[in-house]
C-alpha positions in Angstrom: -57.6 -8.6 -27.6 -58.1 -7.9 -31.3 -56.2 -10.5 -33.3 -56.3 -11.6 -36.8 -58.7 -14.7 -36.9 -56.4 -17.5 -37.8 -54.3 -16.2 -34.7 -57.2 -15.7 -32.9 -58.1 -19.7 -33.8 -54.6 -20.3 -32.5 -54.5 -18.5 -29.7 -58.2 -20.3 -28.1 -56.5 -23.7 -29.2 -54.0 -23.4 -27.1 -55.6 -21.3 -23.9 -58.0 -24.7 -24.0 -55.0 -27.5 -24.7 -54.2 -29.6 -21.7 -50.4 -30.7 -21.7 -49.6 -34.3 -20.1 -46.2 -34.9 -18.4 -45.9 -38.6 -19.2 -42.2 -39.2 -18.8 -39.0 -37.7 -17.3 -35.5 -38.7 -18.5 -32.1 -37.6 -18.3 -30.3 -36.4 -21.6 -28.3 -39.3 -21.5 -31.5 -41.5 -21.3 -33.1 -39.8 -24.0 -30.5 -38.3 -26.2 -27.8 -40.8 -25.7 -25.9 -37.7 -24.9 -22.2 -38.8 -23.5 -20.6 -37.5 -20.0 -18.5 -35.2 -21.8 -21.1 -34.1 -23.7 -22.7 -30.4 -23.1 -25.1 -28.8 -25.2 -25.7 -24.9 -25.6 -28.0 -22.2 -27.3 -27.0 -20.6 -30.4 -24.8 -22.2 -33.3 -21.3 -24.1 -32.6 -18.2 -22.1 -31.6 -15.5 -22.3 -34.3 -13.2 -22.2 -31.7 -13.3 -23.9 -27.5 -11.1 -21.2 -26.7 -13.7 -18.8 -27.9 -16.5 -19.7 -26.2 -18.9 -17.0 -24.3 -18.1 -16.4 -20.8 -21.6 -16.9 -19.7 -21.8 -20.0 -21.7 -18.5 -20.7 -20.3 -19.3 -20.6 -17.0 -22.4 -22.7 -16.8 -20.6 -25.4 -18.9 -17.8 -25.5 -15.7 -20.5 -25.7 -13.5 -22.5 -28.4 -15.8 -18.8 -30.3 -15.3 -17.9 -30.3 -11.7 -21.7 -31.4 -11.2 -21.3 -34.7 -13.3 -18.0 -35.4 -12.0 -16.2 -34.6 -15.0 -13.9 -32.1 -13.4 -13.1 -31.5 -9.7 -13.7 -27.8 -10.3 -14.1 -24.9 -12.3 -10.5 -24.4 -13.3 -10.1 -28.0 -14.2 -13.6 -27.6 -16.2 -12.4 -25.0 -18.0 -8.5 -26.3 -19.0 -10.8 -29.9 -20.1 -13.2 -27.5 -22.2 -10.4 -25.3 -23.3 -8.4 -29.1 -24.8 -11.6 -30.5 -26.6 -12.0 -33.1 -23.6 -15.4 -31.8 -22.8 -17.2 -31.2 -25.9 -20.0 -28.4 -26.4 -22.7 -28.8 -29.4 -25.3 -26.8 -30.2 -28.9 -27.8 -28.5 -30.9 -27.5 -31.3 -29.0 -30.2 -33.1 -29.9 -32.3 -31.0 -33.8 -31.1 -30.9 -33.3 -29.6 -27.4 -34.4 -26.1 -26.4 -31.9 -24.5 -23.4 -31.8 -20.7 -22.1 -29.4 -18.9 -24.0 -26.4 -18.6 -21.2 -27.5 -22.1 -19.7 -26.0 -25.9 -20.6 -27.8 -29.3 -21.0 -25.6 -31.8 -19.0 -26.4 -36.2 -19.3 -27.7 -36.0 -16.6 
């Protein structure tokens, strides 16, 4: 591979690093991230009624799964009323998939 040094420094610094798993916790462990809480990729929507469908869809699922709605049309009316609230991940210095939610738990 023909790389710039500095990149090339980089790039053997991290081929050599040895990551340590040292602790697992939910998001409402760590975050202090409410029930009704659901973070997303990409900046806030102006709008709940104008959120993506993809985004959309995984924050229904995210829903029924913590028992915040009985199911996806429920999850959807709650999102749609401001009762389940979606922030962006990265304020919150949290990384997610871009169609994908970060539920408490």
């Amino acid at each position: 591979m023909n790389l710039h040094p500095p990149d090339r420094l980089a790039f053997d610094k991290a081929l050599v690093a040895q990551p340590v798993w040292n602790r697992f916790n939910t998001a409402a462990e760590a975050l202090k991230l409410p029930q009704n809480v659901l973070l997303h990729a990409g900046p806030s929507f102006a709008d709940p009624k104008q959120i993506t469908r993809p985004i959309l869809n995984s924050a229904c699922v995210a829903a029924v799964f913590e028992g915040i709605a009985k199911d996806f049309d429920q999850a959807e009316a709650m999102i749609s009323m401001g009762e389940i609230i979606l922030k962006p991940a990265q304020d919150h210095d949290v990384v997610t998939p871009l169609a994908a939610v970060v539920s408490a738990s």
